[in-house]
N, C-alpha and C positions, 0 to 999 in steps of 0.2 A: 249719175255716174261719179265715180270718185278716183282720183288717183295716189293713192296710198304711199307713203313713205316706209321702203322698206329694209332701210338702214339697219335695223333690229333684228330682222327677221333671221330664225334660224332654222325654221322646217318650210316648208311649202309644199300643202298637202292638194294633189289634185284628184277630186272626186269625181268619178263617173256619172252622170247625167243621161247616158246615153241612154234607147229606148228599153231594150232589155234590162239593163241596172235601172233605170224608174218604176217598172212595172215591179221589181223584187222591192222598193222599198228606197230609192236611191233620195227621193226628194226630205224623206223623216232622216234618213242618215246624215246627210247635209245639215238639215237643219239641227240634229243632235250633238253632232261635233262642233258644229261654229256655237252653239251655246254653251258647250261641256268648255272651249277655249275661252270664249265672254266670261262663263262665273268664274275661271281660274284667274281672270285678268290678264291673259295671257294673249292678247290680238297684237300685240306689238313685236311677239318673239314666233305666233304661227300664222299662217298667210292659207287660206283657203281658195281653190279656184274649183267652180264647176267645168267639167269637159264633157265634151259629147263621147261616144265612142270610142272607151281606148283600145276595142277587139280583144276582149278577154272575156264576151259572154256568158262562156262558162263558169264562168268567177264571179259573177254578179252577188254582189253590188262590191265594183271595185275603187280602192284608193289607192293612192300612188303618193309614196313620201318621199321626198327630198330633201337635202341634199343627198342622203344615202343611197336612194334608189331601190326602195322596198316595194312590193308590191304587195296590197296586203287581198283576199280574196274574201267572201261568205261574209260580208260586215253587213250587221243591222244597228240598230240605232242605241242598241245597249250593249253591244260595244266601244262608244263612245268614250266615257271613263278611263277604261283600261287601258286604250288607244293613247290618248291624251299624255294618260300619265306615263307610257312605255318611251314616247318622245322626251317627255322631261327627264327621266333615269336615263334615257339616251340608251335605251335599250330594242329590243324586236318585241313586238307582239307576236310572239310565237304561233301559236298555234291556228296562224293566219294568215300568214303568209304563202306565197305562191310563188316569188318568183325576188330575189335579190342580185345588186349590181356585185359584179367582187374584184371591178377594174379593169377586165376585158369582156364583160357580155353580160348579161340577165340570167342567173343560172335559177331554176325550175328546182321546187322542189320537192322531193320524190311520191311524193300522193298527190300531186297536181297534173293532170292529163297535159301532154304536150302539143296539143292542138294542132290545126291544120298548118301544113308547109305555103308560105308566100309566095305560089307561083303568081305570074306577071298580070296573070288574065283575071284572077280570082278578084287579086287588089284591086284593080282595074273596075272591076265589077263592085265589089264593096264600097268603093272607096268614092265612086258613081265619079271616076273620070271621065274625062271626054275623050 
């Protein structure tokens, strides 16, 4: 286990892990971006975390960039590059995204299905509360 100093860090990218993003590819995606950041030399300025389920299924294999608050959807592992470097221009990987913060909400964007409403019981049930 390690616990990382993250004084540097200016993106912190959390990847999808979950069942449905592993089966699309999620465990080579991971491994492709944390080594596409290693040959840039770049671990001190991006921060990777695996996550389980962020319920964006249909978007599999999903990341999730911060501090922006991008959502990026359909990533395979050569996308890696392009990804990478879109964060150091400090720019969007366009044509991948799904869903951006804009300071009041997650706005969705417009070729991305809007998925099911979070009634109480649903989550409940996904979310395997007790």
């Amino acid at each position: 286990m390690a616990t990382w100093d993250l004084s540097e860090t200016k993106h912190h990218l959390l990847i999808c892990n979950g069942s449905s993003c592993n089966k699309a590819g999620a465990e080579e995606l991971t491994q492709a971006v944390r080594k596409e950041i290693s040959d840039r030399e770049l671990d001190d300025i991006i921060h990777t975390t695996r996550t389980k389920c962020n319920g964006r299924c249909q978007d599999k294999c999903v990341l999730i960039a911060y501090p922006k608050g991008v959502w990026y959807k359909d990533l395979n592992p050569e996308d890696a590059p392009q990804l990478i470097e879109s964060l150091m221009m400090n720019a969007e990987f366009n044509n991948k995204i799904s869903h951006c913060f804009d300071g009041d909400g997650f706005k969705r964007q417009a070729d991305v299905p809007v998925g099911d409403f979070k009634d109480r019981e649903r989550v409940k049930k996904v979310s395997k509360l007790l």
